[in-house]
N, C-alpha and C positions, 0 to 999 in steps of 0.2 A: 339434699337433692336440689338440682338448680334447671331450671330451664334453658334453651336457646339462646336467651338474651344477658345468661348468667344472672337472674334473679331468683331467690330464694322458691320453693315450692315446697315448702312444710305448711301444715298447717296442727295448733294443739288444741281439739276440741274440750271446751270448759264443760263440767257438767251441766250448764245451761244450755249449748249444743243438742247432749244423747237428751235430755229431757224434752227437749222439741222437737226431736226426732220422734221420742217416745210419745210422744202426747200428740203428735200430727198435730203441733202448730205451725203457725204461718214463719217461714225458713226451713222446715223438715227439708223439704225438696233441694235447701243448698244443703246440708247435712249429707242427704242421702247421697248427692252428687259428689260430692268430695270422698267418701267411703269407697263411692263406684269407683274413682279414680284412684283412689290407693290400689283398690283389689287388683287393678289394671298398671300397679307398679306405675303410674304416671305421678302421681305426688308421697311424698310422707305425712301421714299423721302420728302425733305425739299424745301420749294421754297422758297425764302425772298419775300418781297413786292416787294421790286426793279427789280425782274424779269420781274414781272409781267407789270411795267411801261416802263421797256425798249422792252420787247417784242412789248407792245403798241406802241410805237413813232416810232419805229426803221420800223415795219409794216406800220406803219400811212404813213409814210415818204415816204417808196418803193413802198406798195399797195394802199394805200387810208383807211380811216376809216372805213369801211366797215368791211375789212379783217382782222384791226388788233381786233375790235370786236370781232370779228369771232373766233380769236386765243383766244384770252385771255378766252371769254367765256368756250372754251373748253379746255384748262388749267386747269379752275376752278373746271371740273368735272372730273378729271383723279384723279387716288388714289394717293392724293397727301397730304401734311402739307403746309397749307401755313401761315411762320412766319411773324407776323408782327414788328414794331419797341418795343422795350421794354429799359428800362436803361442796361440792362446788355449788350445787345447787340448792342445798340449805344456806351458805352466805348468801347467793343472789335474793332467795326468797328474804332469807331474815333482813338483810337490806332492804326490800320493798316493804316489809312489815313495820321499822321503824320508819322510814319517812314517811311511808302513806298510809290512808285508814282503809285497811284491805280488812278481809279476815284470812284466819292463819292457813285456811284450803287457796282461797285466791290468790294470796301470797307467792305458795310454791305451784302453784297452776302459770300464773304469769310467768316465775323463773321459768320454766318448761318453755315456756315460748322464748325468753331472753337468750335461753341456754341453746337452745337449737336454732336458731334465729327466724323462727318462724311465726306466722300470722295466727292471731290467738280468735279464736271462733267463739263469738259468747252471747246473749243477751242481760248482760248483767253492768248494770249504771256502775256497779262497784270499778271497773276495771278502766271507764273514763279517762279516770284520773293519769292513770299510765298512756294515754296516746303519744306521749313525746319518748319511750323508752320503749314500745311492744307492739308493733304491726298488729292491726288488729279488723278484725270483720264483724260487723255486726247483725246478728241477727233481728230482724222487728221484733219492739219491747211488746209485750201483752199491752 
């Protein structure tokens, strides 16, 4: 999806994204606004699979299963893309896996952003390292 000025307007929210959405940390509010603007078909959002897993455990872990249920259920139903594994986008990831020190969800979280060419939403230092290959928005680090 592109804008007026033919600039990209995807954006692939990282599980660090829903999680400060989740937690009403400080960034929610660009979270929530970017959501608002899919639902109004004004941008794309991307989610990989792997969000959606890490969101799960990362809950599972802090809150109990219950909640991370809870999340991910409503994830599911926000206007959202969610990608799943494919070949193209397993080389892209395996590729950023051997050059960089990602882990193996950031990996194909970033291809997500490479592969659709769009602005990767994160607060996570890991994904630094990619700013010369992945448009990127940062959320305030804790």
């Amino acid at each position: 999806m592109k804008n007026q000025n033919g600039e990209d307007k995807g954006y692939v929210l990282d599980s660090s994204a829903f999680l400060t959405l989740f937690e009403d940390e400080k960034g929610a509010e660009t979270v929530q606004e970017l959501l608002e603007l899919a639902k109004k078909d004004e941008l794309a959002i991307f989610v990989c699979f792997a969000t959606f897993t890490e969101v799960f455990y990362i809950t599972f872990r802090e809150q109990g299963r219950e909640e991370a249920q809870k999340r991910v259920k409503l994830m599911a139903k926000l206007a959202i893309t969610r990608v799943e594994s494919s070949e193209e986008i397993g080389l892209i990831a395996g590729r950023l896996k051997a050059t960089h020190k990602l882990s193996f969800a950031d990996a194909w979280i970033a291809a997500t952003a490479i592969l659709y060419a769009s602005t990767l939403v994160h607060k996570d230092p890991e994904f630094e390292q990619l700013e010369d290959e992945v448009k990127v928005l940062k959320l305030p680090y804790k």
